[in-house]
N, C-alpha and C positions, 0 to 999 in steps of 0.2 A: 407414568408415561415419561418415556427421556425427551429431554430438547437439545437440541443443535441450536449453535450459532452460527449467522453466517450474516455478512458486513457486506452490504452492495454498495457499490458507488458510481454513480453515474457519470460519464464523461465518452470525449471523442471519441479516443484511442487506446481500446481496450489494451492492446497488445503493448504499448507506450508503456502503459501503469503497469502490466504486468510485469513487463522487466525491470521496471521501477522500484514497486514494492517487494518483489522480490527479495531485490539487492538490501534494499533496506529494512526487511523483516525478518529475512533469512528463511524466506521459504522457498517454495517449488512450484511452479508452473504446473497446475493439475493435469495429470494424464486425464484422457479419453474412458469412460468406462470400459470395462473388457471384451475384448471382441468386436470392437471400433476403433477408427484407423483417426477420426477423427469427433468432437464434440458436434457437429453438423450432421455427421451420418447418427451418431446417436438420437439428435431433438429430432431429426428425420421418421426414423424406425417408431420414434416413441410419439408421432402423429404432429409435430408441431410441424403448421402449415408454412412453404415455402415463404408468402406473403409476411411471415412475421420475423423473416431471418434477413436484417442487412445484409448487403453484401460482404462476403469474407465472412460474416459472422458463424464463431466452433469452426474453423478452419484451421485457427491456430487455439492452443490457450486462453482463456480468458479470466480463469480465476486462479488462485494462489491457494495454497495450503501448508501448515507448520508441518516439516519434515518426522519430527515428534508423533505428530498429533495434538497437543496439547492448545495452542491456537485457534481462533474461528477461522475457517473457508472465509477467501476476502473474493468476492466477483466484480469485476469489472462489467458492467453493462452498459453498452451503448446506446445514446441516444442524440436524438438531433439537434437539442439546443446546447447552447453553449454554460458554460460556467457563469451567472450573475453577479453573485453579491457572494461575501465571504460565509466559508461552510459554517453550519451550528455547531456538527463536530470536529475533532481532529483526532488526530494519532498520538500521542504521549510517546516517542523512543527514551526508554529509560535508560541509558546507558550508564551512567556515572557512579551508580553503587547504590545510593543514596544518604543521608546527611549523616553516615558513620566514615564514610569516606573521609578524609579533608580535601576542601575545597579544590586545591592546586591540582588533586590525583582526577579528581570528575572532571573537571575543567580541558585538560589535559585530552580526555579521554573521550567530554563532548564535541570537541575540535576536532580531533581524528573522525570522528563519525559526519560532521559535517563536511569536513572533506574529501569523504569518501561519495558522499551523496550528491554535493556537488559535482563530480568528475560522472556522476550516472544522471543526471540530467536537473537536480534540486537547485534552488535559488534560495539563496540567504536574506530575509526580510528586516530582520532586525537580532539584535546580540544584545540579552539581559544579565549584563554584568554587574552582579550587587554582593559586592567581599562585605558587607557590613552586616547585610542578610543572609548569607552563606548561600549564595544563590550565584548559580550561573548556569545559562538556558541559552540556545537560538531557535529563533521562530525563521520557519523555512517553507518553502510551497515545491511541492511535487511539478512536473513537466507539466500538466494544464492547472497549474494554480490553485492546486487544494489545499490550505496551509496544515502544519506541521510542525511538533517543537520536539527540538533535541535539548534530553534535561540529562 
């Protein structure tokens, strides 16, 4: 039997994260299955009851997919309470190479990424600059404060 992966994350604004993660995964906003104009006429067709679809919700995108394929489907799901206390998980963006790199090249190359993320909605938490450990990371939180580290 095959398995699929697929990463839910709950928060406000499904549509927020999706052009969020998007940008910072490098995926795609999931089309509609075929023959649906929208993800809403689909759960519709497919018997899920009015009563369980927020407003707007499958009106627009809600989930992401690796343009490859190789990635899990990430869905955004909405729900009513807010974000508490810091997530269990997070995202790892590997950008930098990894420790065959030298240091100055990742570094370099974590910054661009966090700058980029920034300019689409991310917040810089903290910058773990350790040349002694050949280490350098920013821990960052997505637009509703899911933290997140660019290595």
């Amino acid at each position: 039997m095959e398995m699929t992966l697929q990463l839910t994350i709950d928060c406000s604004d499904p549509q927020r994260l999706v052009n969020f993660w998007a940008e910072a995964l490098g995926y795609v906003p999931e089309p509609p299955p075929g023959g649906y104009a929208t993800w809403r006429a689909y759960w519709a067709a497919a018997g899920v009851p009015e009563a369980e679809l927020p407003t707007g919700a499958g009106d627009v995108p809600e989930s992401i997919i690796d343009p490859v394929g190789h990635g899990p489907r990430v869905w955004f799901q909405q729900v009513p309470e807010p974000k508490a206390a810091k997530n269990r998980w997070h995202f790892d963006l590997k950008v930098g190479g990894g420790r065959d790199v030298p240091l100055d090249i990742r570094a370099q190359r974590v910054k661009a990424t966090v700058e980029r993320l920034v300019k689409a909605g991310a917040t810089v938490l903290r910058i773990n600059d350790e040349p002694d450990l050949g280490q350098f990371a920013v821990a960052m939180q997505d637009p509703e404060g899911n933290e997140f580290d660019v290595v």
